[in-house]
VEXKOL-37119 format. One record per residue (C-alpha): residue number from 1; residue in three letters; x, y, z. Coordinates in steps of 0.05 Angstrom, whole numbers, plus 5000, padded with zeros to 4 digits. Example, Ala and Ser with C-alpha at 12.3 -4.5 7.8 and 13.67 -1.06 7.14 Angstrom:
BEGIN
seq/type/u/v/w
1/ALA/5246/4910/5156
2/SER/5273/4979/5143
This chain:
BEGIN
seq/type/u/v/w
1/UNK/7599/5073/6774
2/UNK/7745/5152/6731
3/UNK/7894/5236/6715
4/UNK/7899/5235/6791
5/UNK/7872/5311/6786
6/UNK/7932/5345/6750
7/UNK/7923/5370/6683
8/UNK/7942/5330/6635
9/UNK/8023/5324/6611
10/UNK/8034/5361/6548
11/UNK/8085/5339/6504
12/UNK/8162/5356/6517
13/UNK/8199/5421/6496
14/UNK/8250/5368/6455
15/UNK/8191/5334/6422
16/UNK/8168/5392/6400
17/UNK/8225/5429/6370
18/UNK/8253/5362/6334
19/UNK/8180/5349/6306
20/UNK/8178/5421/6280
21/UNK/8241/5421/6249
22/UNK/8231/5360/6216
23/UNK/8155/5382/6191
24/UNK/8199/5436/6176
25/UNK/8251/5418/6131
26/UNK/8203/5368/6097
27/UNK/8165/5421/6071
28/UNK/8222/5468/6051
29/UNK/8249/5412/6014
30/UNK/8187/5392/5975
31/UNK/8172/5468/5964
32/UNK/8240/5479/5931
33/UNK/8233/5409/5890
34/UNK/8158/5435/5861
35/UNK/8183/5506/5850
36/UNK/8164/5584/5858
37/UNK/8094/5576/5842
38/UNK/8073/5520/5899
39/UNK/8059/5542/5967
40/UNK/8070/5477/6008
41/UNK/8103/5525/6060
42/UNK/8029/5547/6083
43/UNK/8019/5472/6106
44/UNK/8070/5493/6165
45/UNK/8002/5533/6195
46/UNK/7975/5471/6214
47/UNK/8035/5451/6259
48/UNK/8015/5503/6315
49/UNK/7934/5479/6305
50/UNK/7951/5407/6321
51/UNK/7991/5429/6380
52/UNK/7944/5476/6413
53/UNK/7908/5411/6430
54/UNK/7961/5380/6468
55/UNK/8013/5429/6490
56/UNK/8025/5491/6523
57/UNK/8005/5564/6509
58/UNK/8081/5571/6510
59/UNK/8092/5522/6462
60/UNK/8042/5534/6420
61/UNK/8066/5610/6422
62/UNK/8134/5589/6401
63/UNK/8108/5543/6337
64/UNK/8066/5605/6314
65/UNK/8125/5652/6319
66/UNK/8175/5597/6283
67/UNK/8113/5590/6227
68/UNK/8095/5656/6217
69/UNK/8175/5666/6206
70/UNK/8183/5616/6159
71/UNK/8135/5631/6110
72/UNK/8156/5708/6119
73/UNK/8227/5688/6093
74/UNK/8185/5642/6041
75/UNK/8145/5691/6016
76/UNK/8217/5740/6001
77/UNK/8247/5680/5964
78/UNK/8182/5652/5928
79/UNK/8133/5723/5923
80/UNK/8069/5713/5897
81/UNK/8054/5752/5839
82/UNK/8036/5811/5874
83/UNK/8043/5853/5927
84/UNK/7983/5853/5955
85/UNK/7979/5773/5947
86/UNK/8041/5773/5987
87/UNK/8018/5818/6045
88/UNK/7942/5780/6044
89/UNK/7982/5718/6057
90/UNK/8023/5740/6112
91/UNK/7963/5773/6143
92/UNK/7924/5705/6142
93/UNK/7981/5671/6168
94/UNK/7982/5725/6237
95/UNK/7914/5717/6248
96/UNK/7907/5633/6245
97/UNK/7960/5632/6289
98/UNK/7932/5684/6340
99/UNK/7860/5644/6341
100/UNK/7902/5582/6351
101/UNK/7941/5616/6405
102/UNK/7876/5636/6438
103/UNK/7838/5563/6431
104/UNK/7901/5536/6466
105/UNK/7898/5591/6516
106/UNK/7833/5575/6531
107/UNK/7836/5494/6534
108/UNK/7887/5500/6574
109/UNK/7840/5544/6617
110/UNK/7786/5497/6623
111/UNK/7836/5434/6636
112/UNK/7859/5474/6706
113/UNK/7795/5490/6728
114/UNK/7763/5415/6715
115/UNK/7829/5398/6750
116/UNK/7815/5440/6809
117/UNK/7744/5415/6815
118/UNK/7768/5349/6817
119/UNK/7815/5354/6861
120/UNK/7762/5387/6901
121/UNK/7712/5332/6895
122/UNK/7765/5280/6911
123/UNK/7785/5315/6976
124/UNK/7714/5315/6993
125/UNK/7697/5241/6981
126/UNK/7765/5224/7016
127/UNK/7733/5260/7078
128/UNK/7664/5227/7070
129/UNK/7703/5158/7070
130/UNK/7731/5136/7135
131/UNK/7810/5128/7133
132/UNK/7831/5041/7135
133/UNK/7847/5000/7169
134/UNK/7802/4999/7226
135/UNK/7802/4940/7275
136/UNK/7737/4932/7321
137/UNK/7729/4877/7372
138/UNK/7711/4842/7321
139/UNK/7737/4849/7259
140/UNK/7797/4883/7221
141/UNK/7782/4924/7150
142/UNK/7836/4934/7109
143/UNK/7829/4971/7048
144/UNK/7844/5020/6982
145/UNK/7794/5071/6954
146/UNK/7829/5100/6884
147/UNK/7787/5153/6840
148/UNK/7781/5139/6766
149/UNK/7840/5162/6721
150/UNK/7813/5182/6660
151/UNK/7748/5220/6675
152/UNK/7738/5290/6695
153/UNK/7705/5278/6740
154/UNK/7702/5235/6800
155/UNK/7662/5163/6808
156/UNK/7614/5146/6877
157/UNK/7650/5089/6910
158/UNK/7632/5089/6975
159/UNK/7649/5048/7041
160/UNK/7653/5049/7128
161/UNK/7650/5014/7180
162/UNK/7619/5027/7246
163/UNK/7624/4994/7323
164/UNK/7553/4979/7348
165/UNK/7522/4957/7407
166/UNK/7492/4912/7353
167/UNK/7566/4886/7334
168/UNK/7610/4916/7283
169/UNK/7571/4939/7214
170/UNK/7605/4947/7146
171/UNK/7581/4977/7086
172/UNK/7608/4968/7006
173/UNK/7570/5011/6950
174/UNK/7572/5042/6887
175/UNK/7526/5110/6866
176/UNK/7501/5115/6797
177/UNK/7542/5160/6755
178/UNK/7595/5207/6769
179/UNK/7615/5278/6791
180/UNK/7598/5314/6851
181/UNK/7515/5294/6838
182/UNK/7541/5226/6852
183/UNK/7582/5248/6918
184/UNK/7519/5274/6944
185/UNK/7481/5216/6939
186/UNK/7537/5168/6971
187/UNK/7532/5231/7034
188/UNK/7463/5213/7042
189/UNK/7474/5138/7034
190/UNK/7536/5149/7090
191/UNK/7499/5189/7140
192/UNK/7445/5139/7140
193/UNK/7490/5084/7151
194/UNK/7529/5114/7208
195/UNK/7455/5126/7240
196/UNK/7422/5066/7229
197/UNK/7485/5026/7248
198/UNK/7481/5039/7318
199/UNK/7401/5056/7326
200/UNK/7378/4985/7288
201/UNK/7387/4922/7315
202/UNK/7363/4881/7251
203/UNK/7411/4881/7192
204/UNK/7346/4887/7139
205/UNK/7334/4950/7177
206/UNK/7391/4986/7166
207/UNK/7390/4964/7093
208/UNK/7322/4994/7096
209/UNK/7333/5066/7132
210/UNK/7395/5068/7071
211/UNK/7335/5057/7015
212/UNK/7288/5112/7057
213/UNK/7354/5159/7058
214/UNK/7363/5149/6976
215/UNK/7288/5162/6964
216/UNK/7289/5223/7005
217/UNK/7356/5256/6968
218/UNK/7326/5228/6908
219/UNK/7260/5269/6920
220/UNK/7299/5330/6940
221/UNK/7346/5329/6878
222/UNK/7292/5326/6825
223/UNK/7261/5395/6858
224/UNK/7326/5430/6837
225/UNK/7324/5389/6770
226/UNK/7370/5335/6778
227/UNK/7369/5270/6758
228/UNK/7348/5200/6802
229/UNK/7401/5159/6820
230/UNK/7408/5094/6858
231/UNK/7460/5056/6886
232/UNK/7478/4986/6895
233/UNK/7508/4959/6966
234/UNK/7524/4901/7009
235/UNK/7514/4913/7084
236/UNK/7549/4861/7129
237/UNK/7535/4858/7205
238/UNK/7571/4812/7263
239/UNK/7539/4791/7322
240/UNK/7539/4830/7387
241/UNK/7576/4771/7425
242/UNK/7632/4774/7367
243/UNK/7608/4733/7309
244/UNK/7650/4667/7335
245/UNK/7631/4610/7290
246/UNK/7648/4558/7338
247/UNK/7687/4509/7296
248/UNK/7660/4429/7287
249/UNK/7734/4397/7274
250/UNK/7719/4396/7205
251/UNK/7767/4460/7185
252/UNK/7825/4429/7220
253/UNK/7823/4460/7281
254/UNK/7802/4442/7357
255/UNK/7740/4446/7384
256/UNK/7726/4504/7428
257/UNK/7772/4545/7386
258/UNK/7750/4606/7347
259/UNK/7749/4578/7275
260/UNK/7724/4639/7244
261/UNK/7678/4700/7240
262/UNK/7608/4690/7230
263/UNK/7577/4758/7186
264/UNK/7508/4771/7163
265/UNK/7507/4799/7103
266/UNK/7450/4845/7059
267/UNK/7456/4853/6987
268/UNK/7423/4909/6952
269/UNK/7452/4891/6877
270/UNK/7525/4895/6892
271/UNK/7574/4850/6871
272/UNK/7573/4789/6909
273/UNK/7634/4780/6950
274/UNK/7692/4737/6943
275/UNK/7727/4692/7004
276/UNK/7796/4679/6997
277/UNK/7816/4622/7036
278/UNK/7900/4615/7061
279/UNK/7906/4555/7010
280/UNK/7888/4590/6953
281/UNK/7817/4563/6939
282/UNK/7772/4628/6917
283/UNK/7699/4622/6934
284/UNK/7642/4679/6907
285/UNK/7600/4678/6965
286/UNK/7535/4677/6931
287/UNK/7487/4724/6959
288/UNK/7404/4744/6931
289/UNK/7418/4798/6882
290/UNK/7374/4847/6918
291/UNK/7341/4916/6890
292/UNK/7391/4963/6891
293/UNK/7382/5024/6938
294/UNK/7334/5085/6913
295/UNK/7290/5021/6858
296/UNK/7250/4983/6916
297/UNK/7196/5034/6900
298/UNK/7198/5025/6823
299/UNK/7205/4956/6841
300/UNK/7144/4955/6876
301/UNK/7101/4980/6819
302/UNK/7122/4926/6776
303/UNK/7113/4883/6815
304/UNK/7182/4855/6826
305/UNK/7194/4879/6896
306/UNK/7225/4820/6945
307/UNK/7233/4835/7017
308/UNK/7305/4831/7030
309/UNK/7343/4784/7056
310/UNK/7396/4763/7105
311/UNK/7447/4706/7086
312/UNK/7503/4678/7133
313/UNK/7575/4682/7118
314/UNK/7637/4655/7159
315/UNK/7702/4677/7154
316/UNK/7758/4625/7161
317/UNK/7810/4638/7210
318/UNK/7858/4630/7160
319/UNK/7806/4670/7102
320/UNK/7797/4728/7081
321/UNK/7734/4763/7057
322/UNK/7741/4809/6996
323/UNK/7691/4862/6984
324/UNK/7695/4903/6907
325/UNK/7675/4953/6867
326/UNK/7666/4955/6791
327/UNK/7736/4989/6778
328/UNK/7759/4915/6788
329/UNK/7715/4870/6755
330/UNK/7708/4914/6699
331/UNK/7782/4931/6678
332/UNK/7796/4905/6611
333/UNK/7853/4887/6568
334/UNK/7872/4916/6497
335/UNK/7830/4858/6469
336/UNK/7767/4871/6516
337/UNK/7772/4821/6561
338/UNK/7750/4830/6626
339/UNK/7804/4817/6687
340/UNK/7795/4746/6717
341/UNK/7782/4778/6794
342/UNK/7788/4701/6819
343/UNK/7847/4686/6788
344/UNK/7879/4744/6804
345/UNK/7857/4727/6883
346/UNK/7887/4663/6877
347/UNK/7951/4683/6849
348/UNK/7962/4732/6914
349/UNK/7932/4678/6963
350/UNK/7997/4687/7005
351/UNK/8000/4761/6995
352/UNK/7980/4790/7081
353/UNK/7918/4813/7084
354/UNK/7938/4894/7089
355/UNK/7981/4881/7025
356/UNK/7918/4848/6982
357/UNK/7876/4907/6964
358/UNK/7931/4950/6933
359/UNK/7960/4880/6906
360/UNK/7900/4872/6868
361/UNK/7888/4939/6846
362/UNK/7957/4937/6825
363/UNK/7946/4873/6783
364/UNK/7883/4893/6751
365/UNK/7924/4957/6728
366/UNK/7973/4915/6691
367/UNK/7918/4874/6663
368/UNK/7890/4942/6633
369/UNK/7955/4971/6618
370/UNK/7946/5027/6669
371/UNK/7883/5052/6638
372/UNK/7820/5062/6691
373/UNK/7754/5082/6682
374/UNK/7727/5076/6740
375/UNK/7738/5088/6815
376/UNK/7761/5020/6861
377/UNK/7755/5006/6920
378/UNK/7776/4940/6948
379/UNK/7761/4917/7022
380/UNK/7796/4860/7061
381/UNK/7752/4838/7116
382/UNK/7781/4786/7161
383/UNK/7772/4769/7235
384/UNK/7796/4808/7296
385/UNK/7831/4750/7330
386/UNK/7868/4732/7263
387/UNK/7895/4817/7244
């Protein structure tokens, strides 16, 4: 609420060998300035310990041959005293570079199978989420879904979009925490929707069955000693004759013509929406906060529970409606700074509506200079008539 699954880049075969030398000859060099009796050359062991933490087995291999070499031919041209200083020194040398060899071996280890599991759980949350865009009779859904970069483990974005007798339903959310717990909370929250979508004809209820489908997984979870988790969400709904918002004249267009798509939206603590209108103007479309999905109980014991509520939102003709996840509004610059999500809208006002989710995503990667914490997913909802 996070590498794109590959393990991450160690450092170049060229890097390496010119840092080496140089560690190399910088040592040499102060060993033959202090004399016989300083070992400086020993500091060369270290050269193979700070590279098992960032290169290869292979590399790191190579470093702890090339060390163990040098101080050989150091040891012949500057012996200790005696002979069995000299062979105690070599000795120690071998066997710091072997246990450095084998800590590399098995990072490296570890890194490809956290890689594989991540590429697992990213296949699998690609498959829970349905592939955009999808246009209904109503409305078209654009979108991007990206997993978090620098985490091991994948975030709980989740999203869809479902065709209704009731009209077309959309749902935005975000699980609690990460990893493949977090997955299997958004499955619950997803098979829910795609029920309840079709079987209730009230928006609240649908927001409901998804807070009954939380409390059951959470329930079940906790018997095999996992942690609660809940999940924020906005549910928006359109009518079953189309959501027209007939349009008054006052949005410059001719009575008796479609001026835009009338939604109802639910918010369960998700971030509140933003409209995007074709002249630039950015609106946050300001919706009740809501008790996030899996607290109305907790809620209710404190006595803050609220019965949720449904707020009207129209769509321009000419607007679009832009649903986010935290991986947006929380990317930050080098100075902390958070990235300004309506400016940035602004700025891509005459970006087409299939273009403005990656545009953004793209943006708000600049803004953090490429570094992401989080999953995103950004939805462009705009009407059917308008796609």
């Amino acid at each position: 609420m996070e590498s794109d699954g590959t393990v991450p880049r160690a450092p170049g075969n060229r890097a390496v060998v010119l840092g080496v030398l140089a560690a190399t000859a910088v040592v040499l060099l102060g060993q033959a300035a202090s004399g016989s009796s300083a070992r400086l050359v020993l500091l060369l062991v270290f050269l193979p310990a700070f590279l098992a933490g960032r290169g290869t087995v292979a590399q790191t291999v190579a470093v702890s041959v090339w060390v163990a070499a040098v101080v050989g031919v150091s040891t012949v041209l500057f012996p200790p005293p005696d002979l069995e200083a000299r062979v105690g020194t070599l000795v120690a040398v071998v066997g710091a570079e072997a246990a450095v060899i084998g800590l590399c071996a098995r990072r490296v280890r570890r890194e490809r199978e956290l890689s594989r599991m991540r590429q697992s759980a990213v296949a699998l949350q690609r498959q829970l989420l349905r592939p955009l865009p999808v246009t209904t009779a109503d409305v078209r859904l654009d979108g991007l879904y990206r997993p978090v970069e620098e985490d091991a483990m994948v975030g709980g974005d989740l999203y869809d979009i479902a065709e209704t007798p009731h009209g077309t339903r959309v749902l935005v959310g975000d699980v609690q925490g990460k990893g493949l717990p977090a997955i299997g909370t958004g499955f619950a929250v997803l098979s829910a929707f795609r029920e309840a979508a079709f079987r209730e004809a009230e928006l609240t209820a649908v927001a409901d069955a998804l807070e009954a489908a939380v409390e059951r997984h959470n329930a079940y979870v906790v018997q095999s000693g996992e942690q609660e988790r809940f999940v924020t969400a906005t549910v928006l709904g359109t009518a079953p004759d189309g959501g027209t918002a007939p349009d008054g004249g006052g949005a410059g267009g001719t009575a008796g013509v479609r001026a835009g798509t009338e939604l109802q939206a639910v918010n369960c603590g998700h971030l509140a929406p933003y409209l995007l209108r074709a002249d630039g103007r950015v609106e946050p479309v300001a919706l009740p906060t809501g008790i996030p999905l899996g607290l109305a109980s907790l809620a209710e014991l404190t006595g803050g529970a609220q019965p949720r509520t449904v707020r009207r939102v129209v769509v321009p003709a000419d607007g679009v409606l832009v649903l986010l996840t935290d991986g947006i509004t929380e990317a930050q610059d080098a100075s902390g700074t958070f990235y300004p999500v309506e400016q940035g809208l602004a700025d891509l006002a005459a970006t087409p509506a299939e273009a403005l989710p990656g545009a953004l995503d793209l943006r708000a990667r600049r803004w953090s200079g490429g570094r992401s914490r989080d999953d995103v997913t950004v939805l462009a909802l705009r009407g059917a008539a308008t796609a």
